[in-house]
C-alpha positions, 0 to 999 in steps of 0.5 A: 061927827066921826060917824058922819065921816065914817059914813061919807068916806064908805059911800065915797069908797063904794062910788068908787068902786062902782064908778070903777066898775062902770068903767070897766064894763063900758070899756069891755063893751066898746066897739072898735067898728065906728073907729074904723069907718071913720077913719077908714083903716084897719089894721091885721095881724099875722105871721108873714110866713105863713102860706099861702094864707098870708106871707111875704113873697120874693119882692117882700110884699105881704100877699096871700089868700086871707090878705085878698079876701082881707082886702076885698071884705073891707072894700065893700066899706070902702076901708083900707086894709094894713097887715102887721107883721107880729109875733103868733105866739103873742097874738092875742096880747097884740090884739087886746093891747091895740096894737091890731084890730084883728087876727086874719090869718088862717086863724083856727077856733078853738075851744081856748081861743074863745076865751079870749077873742070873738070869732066871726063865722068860719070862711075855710076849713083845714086840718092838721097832718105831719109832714116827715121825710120819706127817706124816714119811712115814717107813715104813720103816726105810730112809726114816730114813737120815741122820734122828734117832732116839731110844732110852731109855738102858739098854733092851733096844732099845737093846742091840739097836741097838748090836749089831746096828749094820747093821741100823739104827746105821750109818743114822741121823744121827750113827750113834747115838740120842738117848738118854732116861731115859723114853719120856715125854721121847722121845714129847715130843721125837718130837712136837716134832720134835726127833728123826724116829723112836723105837725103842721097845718095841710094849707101851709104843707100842700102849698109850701111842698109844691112851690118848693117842688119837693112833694115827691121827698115828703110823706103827708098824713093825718095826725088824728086830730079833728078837722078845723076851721078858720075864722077872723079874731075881734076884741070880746067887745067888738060885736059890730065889727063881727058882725059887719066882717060876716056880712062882708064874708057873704057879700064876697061869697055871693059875687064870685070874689071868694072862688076867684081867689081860692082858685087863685091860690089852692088852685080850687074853688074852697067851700065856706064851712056851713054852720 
């Protein structure tokens, strides 16, 4: 009798288990896409103050080249879009707790991220430089040895320079960055004087430098890390949204909707990376 109890408490465990597992495995594979269509909303995430890919502008409205193309992607389903302000250095958390549909804002692809998230196909290109004072006279990247730089927390670039830590890493003071939740903060340091150099994406420093009119008191150049593409973030399990943005993507590529608005806000027509 004990052993016939043993028996049926074992296979109760294991179908536990295995409900469990079942469980967790339809949870991974859920798709966010029905929700979406059904209730015609999705939500973004982004750093609003990251131009011009998505920011607020003197009025507090969030605008910017992802939020148009954003907007004109979902209006091929005739879905509406919400952009959430959010922490960037938690954005993965934000994405897989719910609290947002998507990341969209000019969200690099990286080898780390991939672990994470899955990335439709890539819509723009960039590439990470340093911006220093020209004051400095620092012009290249050996000039900023022993000197403070400055990176935001949880970006791309900053990825970037922890990897690769020749590159740039084992040269600046401290063997580290001074990290920032916004390139705003960083701009205001870099301009005081309290870091010598800011490793930023070239979107964000050729837009900010010319709307502040101060291109001509910043050196820009290359800081030796390889070119990257953006891309929109989806939860691992969201296969159908993916695939439904890709679509979207091409559709306003095809019509004149993507040229129209890289020219509105890099003041040239952008090429959509080829894979």
């Amino acid at each position: 009798m004990k052993i016939k109890k043993m028996v049926l408490g074992l296979v109760a465990v294991v179908g536990m288990f295995t409900l469990g597992a079942c469980g967790s495995k339809k949870s991974d594979a859920a798709d966010g896409w029905k929700k979406i269509e059904e209730s015609k909303k999705v939500t973004v995430g982004l750093d609003d103050t990251f131009v011009p890919m998505g920011f607020k502008n003197d009025q507090g409205k969030i605008v910017g080249f992802d939020v148009d193309l954003a907007k004109a992607v979902f209006k091929k389903y005739g879905i509406n879009v919400k952009f959430q302000p959010i922490d960037w250095s938690m954005k993965e958390n934000e994405l897989e707790n719910g609290t947002i549909d998507l990341i969209w804002n000019g969200y690099t692809v990286t080898k780390e991220r991939e672990k994470k998230v899955a990335f439709t196909n890539p819509y723009a290109s960039n590439e990470q430089v340093i911006v220093t004072p020209k004051k400095d006279n620092i012009t290249s990247v050996n000039d900023l040895k022993g000197k403070k730089l400055g990176a935001q927390e949880g970006s791309s670039g900053y990825e970037a320079f922890t990897n690769e830590p020749k590159k740039l890493k084992d040269l600046v003071a401290d063997n580290d960055a001074v990290q920032y939740a916004s390139f705003n903060e960083a701009f205001i340091d870099l301009k005081s004087g309290r870091i010598n150099g800011l490793l930023i994406d070239n979107v964000y420093a050729d837009y900010y430098l010319k709307q502040a009119k101060q291109t001509q008191n910043y050196n820009i150049m290359p800081s030796g890390f390889a070119n990257e593409d953006f891309a929109v973030g989806a939860r691992k399990g969201d296969k159908q949204l993916v695939k439904k943005i890709n679509e979207g993507l091409k559709k306003v590529e095809a019509d004149g909707q993507y040229a129209q608005i890289s020219k509105k806000w890099f003041g040239e027509e952008l090429k959509v990376p080829q894979p």
